[in-house]
VEXDREN-2710 file (C-alpha; in Angstrom, 1 decimal):
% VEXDREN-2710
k/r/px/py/pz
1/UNK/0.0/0.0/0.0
2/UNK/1.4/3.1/-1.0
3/UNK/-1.0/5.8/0.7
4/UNK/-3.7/5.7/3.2
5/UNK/-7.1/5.6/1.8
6/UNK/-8.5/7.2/4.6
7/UNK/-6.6/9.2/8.0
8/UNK/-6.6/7.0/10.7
9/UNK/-7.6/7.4/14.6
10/UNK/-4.5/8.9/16.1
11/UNK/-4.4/6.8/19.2
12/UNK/-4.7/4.0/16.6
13/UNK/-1.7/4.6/14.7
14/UNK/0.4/5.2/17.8
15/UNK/-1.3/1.3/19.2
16/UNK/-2.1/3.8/22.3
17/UNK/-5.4/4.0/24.9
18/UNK/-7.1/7.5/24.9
19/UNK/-6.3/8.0/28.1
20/UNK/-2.7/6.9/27.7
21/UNK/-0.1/9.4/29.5
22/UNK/2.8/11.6/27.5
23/UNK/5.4/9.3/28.4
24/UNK/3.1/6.8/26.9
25/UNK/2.8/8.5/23.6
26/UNK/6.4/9.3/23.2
27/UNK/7.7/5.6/23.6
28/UNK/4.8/4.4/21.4
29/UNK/6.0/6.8/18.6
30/UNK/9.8/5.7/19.4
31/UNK/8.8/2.9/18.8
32/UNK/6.9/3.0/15.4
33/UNK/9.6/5.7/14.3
34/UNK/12.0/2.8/14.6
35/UNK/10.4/0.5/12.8
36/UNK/9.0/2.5/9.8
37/UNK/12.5/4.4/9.6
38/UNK/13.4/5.3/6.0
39/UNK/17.0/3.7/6.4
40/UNK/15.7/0.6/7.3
41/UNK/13.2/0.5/4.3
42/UNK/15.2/2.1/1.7
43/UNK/13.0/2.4/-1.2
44/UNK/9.2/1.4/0.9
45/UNK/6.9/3.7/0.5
46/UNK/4.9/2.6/2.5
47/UNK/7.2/2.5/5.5
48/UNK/7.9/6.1/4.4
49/UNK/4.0/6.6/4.7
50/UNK/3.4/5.2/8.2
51/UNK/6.9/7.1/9.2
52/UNK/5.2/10.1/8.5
53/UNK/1.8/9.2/9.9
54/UNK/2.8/8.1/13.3
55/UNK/4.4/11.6/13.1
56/UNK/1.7/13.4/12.7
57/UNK/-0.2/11.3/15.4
58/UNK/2.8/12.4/17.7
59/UNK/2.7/16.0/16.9
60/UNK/-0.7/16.5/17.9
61/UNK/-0.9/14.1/21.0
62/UNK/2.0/15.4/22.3
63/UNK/0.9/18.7/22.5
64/UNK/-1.6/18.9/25.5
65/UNK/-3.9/21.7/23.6
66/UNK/-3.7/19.9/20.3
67/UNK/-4.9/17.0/21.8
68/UNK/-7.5/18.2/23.9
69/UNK/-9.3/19.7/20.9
70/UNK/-8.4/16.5/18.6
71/UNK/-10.2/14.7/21.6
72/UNK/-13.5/16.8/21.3
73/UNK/-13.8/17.5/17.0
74/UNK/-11.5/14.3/15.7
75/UNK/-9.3/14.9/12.7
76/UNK/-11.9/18.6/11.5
77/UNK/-10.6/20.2/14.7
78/UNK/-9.8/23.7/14.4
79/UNK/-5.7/24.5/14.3
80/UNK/-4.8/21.0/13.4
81/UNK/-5.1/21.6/9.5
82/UNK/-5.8/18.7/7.6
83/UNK/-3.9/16.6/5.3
84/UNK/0.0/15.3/6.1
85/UNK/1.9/18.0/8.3
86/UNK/5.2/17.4/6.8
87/UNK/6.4/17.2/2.7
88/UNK/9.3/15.1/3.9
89/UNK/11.4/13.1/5.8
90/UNK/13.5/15.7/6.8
91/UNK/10.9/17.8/8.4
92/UNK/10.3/15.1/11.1
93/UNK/13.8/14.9/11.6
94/UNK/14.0/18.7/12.0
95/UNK/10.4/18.8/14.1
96/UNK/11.3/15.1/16.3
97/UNK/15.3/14.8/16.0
98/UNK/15.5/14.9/20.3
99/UNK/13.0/12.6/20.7
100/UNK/15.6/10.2/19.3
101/UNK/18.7/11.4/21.1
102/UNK/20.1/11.2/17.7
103/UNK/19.8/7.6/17.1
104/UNK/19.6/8.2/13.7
105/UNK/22.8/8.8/11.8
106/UNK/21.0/10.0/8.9
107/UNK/18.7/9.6/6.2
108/UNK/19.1/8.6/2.3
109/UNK/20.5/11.9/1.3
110/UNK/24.0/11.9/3.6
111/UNK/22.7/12.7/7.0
112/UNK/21.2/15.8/8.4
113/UNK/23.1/19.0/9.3
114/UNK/23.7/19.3/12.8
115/UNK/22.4/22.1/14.4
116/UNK/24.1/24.8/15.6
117/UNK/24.7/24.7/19.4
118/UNK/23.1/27.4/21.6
119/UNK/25.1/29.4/24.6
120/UNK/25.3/28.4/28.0
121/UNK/22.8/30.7/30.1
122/UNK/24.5/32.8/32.8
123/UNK/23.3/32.9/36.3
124/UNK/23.7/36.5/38.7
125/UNK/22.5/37.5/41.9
126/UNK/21.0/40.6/42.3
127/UNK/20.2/42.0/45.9
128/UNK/17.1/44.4/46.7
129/UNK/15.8/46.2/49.6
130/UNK/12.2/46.1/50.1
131/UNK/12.0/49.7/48.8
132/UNK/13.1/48.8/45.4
133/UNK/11.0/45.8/44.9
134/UNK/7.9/47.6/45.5
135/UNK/9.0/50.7/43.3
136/UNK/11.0/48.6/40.2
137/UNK/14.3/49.7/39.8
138/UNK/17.2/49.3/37.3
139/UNK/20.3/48.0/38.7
140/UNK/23.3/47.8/37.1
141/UNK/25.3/44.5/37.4
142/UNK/28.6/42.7/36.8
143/UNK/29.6/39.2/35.4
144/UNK/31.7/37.2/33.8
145/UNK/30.8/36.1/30.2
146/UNK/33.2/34.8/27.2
147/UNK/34.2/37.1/23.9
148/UNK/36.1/35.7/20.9
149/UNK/39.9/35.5/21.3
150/UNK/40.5/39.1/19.2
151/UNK/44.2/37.8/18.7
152/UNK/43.1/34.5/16.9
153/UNK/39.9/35.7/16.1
154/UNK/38.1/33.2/17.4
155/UNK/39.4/30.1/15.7
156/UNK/41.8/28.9/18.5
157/UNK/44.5/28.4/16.2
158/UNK/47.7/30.9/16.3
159/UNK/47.8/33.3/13.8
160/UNK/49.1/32.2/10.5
161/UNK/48.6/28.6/11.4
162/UNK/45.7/26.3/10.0
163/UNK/44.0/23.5/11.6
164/UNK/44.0/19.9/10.7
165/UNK/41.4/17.8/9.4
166/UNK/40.3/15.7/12.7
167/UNK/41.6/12.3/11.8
168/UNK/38.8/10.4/14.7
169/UNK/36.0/11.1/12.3
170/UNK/37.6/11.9/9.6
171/UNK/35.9/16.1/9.1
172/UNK/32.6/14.8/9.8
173/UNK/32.7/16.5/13.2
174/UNK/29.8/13.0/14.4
175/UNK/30.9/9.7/13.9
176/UNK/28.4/6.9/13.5
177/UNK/28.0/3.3/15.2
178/UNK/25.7/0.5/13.9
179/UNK/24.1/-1.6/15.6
180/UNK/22.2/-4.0/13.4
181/UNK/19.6/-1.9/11.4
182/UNK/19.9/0.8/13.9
183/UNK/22.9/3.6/13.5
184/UNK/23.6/5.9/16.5
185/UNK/25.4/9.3/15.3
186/UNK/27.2/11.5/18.7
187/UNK/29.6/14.1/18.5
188/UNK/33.0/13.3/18.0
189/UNK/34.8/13.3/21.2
190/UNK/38.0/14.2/19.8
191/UNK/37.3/17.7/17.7
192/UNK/33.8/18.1/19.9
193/UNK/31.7/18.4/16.7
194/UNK/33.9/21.1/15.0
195/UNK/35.5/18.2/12.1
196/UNK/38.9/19.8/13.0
197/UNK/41.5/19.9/15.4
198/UNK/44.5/22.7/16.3
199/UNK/47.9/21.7/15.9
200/UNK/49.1/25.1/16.9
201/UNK/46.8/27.0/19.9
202/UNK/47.0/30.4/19.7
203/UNK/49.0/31.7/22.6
204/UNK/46.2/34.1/24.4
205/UNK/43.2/31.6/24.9
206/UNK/45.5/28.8/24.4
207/UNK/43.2/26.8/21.8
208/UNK/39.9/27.2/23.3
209/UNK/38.8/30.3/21.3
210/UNK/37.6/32.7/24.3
211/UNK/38.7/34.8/26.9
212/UNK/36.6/36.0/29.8
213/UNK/35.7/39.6/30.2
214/UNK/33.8/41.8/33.0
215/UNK/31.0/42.7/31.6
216/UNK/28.7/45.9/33.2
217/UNK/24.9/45.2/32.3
218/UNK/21.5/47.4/33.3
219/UNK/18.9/45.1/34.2
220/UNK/15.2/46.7/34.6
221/UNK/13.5/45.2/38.1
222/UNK/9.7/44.8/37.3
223/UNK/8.3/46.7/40.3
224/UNK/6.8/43.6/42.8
225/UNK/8.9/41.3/42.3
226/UNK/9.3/38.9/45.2
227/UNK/12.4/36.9/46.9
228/UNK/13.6/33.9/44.2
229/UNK/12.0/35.6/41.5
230/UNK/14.5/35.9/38.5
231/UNK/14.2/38.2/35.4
232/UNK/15.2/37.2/32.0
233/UNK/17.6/39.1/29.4
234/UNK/17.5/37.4/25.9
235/UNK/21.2/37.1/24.7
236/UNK/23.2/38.2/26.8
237/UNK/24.5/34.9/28.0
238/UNK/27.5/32.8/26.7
239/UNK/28.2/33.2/22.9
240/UNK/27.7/29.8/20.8
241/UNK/30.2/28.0/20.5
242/UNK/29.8/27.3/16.8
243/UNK/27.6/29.8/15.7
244/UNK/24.3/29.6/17.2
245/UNK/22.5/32.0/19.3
246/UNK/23.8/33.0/22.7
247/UNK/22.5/32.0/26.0
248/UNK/20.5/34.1/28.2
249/UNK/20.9/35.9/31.4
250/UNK/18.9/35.1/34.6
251/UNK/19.0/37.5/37.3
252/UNK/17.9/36.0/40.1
253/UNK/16.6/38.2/43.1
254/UNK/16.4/38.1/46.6
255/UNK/14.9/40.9/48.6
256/UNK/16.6/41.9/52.2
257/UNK/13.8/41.3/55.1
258/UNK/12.9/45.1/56.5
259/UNK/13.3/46.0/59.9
260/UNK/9.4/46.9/60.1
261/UNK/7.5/45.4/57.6
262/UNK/7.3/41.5/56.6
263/UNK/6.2/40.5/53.0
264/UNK/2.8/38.2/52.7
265/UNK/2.8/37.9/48.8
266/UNK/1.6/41.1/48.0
267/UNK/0.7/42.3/51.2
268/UNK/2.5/43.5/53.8
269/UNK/2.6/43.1/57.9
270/UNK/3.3/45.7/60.0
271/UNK/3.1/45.1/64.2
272/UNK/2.4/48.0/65.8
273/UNK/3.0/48.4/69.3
274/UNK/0.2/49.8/71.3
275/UNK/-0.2/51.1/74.9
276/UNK/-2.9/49.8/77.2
277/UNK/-4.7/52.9/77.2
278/UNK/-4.6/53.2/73.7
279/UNK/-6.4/49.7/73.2
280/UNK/-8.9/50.2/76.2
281/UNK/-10.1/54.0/75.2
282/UNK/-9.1/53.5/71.4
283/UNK/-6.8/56.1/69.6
284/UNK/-5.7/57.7/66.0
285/UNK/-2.3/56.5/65.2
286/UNK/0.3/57.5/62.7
287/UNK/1.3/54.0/61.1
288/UNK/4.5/53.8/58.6
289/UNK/3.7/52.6/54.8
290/UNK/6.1/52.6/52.3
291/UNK/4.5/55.4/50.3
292/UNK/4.8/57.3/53.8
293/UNK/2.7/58.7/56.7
294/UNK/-0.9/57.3/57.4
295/UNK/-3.3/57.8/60.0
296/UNK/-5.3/55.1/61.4
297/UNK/-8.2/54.8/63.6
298/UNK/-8.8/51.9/66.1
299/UNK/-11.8/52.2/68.5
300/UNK/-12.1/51.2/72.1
301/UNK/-11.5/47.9/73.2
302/UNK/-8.9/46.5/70.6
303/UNK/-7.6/43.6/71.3
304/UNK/-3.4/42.4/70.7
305/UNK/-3.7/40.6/67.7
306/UNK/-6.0/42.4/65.9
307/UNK/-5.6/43.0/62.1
308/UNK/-6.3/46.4/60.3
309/UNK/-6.5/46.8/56.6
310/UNK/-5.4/49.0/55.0
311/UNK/-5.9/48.8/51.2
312/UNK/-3.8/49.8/48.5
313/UNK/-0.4/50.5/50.9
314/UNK/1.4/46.7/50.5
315/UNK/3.1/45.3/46.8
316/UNK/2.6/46.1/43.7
317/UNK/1.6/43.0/41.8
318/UNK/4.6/42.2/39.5
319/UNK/2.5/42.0/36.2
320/UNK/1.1/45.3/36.9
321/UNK/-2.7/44.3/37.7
322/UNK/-2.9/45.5/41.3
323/UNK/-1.7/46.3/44.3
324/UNK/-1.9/44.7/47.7
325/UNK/-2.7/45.6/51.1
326/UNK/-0.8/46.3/54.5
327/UNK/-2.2/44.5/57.6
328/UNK/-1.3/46.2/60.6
329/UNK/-1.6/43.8/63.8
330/UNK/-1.5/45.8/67.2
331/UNK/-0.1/44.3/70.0
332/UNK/-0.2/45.9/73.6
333/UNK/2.6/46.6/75.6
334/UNK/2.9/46.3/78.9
335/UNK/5.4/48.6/80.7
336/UNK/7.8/47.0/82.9
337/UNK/8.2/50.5/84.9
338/UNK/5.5/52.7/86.4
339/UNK/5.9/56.3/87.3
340/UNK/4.4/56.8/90.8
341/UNK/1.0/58.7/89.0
342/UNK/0.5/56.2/86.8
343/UNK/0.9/53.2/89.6
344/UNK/-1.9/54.9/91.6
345/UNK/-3.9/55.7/89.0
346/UNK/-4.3/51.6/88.1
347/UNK/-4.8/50.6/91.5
348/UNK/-7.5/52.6/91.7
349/UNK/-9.3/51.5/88.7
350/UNK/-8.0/48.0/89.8
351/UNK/-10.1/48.8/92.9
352/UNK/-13.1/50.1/90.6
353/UNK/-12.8/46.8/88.9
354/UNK/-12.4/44.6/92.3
355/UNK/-9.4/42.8/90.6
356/UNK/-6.9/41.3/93.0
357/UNK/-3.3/42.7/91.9
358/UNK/-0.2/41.8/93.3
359/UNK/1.0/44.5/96.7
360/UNK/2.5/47.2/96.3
361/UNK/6.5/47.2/96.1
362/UNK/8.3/46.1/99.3
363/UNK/12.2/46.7/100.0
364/UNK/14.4/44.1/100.1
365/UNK/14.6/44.8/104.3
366/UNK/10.9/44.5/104.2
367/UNK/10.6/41.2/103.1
368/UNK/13.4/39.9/105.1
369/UNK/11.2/41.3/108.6
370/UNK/7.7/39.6/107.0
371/UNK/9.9/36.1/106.1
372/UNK/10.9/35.8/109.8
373/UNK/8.2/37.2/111.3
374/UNK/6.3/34.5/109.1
375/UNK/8.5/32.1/110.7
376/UNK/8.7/32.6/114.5
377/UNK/4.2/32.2/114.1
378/UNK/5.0/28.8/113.0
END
């Protein structure tokens, strides 16, 4: 058979359940990939057909929103297209090649190129006071990152020398093992992928083709952002090492605790210390916020450990959308010294109140005459 009258079931060309996990689906299309591959059936069309349809099967139910709306309309689904999704072989290979962990050394026309490799991502710290969280800042930071050798240009070679055709894989830069009608292509461990090796390393970088340099970067704080949060900068990572895009930079934040204010998401905590008069009679205080000064009102009878809201005055949320609140939480204090006034003025409402309270403050003499008095009664 050379074509398929008719698109089958996906789950049916994979040999999968409709409830079958992604782990599932991936080792059932390994599977089929292997034994429909082109190299094996050089010349089968209709291998190259069922290649191409477990494929498509595995392009869609790998995807989790392709598959949920291939679940609900079939093969007529909106964004799934109809028809085969790729011309040729080589579009699988280019769409599915790490899937196989390059188990495939290549097909019927020489191999596939080998992508270029992408930069290593660089990691920074960047420290924040509270202050600059909630308003967004830009900081300006310092790393280390690698630049192309400027005295060999990059190459690793010295100058006016040339590098030598790598005699492991012979320029190739993979090198490819059989294993019965399977072929497993890695990078060459002795040129690592380039197809060439240096007879001569250039003096500065000694043969590895980059120095390190200090570099000074501004990086824009999103105001909001929280401790272990980490900000993205597209590029500015490690150059490729043959070509291909750099890496990124992650800066990764962490936010110094505050000496009055403690972080709840976007909201923030603030315990203020109130007297007992101030709880019992109620009282307009002037409570810190980080946008400054604001009065609150509590009313008589508040309690240690109450919470007050105040909205608006905590974090802004980091995507913008809001902002959160600060929750102050009183708590009373109790004076460990009285002046004489204000001892007599709570014994007497200790007396309105008919509490017991402990006697009034003896000398040390004192209580020496009362202990032995105590014990000559005995």
């Amino acid at each position: 058979m050379s074509t398929m009258a008719a698109k089958r079931d996906y789950y049916e060309v994979l040999g999968v359940a409709r409830e079958a996990s992604g782990k599932e689906i991936a080792a059932a299309y390994r599977k089929l990939a292997i034994k429909y591959h082109p190299d094996s059936h050089p010349g089968d069309t209709d291998a190259t057909t069922r290649f191409k349809e477990a494929a498509e099967a595995y392009e869609v139910l790998s995807d989790a929103e392709k598959r949920e709306r291939y679940n609900r309309f079939g093969h007529d689904a909106p964004g799934l297209g109809g028809g085969p999704h790729f011309q040729d072989v080589e579009d699988i290979f280019e769409a599915f090649g790490g899937i196989f962990g390059d188990l495939f050394g290549g097909g019927g026309r020489g191999g596939r190129t080998r992508r270029a490799r992408r930069g290593a991502d660089v990691q920074v710290q960047v420290t924040l006071e509270l202050e600059e969280a909630a308003r967004g800042i830009n900081k300006s930071i310092e790393f280390n990152r690698s630049k192309k050798c400027d005295t060999c240009e990059g190459s690793g070679a010295r100058p006016g020398s040339k590098k030598a055709t790598c005699q492991y894989c012979g320029g190739r830069g993979q090198i490819v093992q059989s294993a019965g009608i399977l072929r497993v292509q890695t990078t060459c461990p002795s040129c690592q992928g380039s197809g060439s090796t240096i007879t001569e390393p250039c003096e500065k970088c000694r043969g590895r083709a980059y120095v390190s340099e200090r570099v000074k970067q501004d990086v824009k704080i999103p105001a909001g952002i929280d401790d272990g949060m980490r900000v993205r900068i597209l590029g500015q990572g490690e150059p490729s090492p043959d070509g291909g895009p750099a890496g990124d930079l992650y800066c990764h934040t962490q936010v110094r605790n505050h000496r009055l204010f403690q972080r709840d998401g976007e909201n923030l905590v603030l315990q203020m210390p109130i007297s007992y008069t101030q709880a019992a009679l109620g009282a307009k205080l002037e409570i810190p916020t980080l946008q400054g000064k604001h009065e609150l009102t509590i009313g008589p009878g508040t309690q240690s450990g109450d919470v007050f809201r105040i909205r608006g005055r905590g974090m802004p949320e980091v995507n913008g959308r809001g902002t959160g609140d600060l929750l102050v939480q009183t708590v009373i204090e109790v004076p460990k010294k009285l002046l004489p006034d204000q001892e007599k003025l709570l014994r007497e409402l200790a007396e309105i109140e008919r509490k017991d309270v402990s006697p009034h403050r003896k000398s040390f003499f004192e209580k020496i005459k009362d202990y032995f008095a105590g014990e000559e009664s005995k």
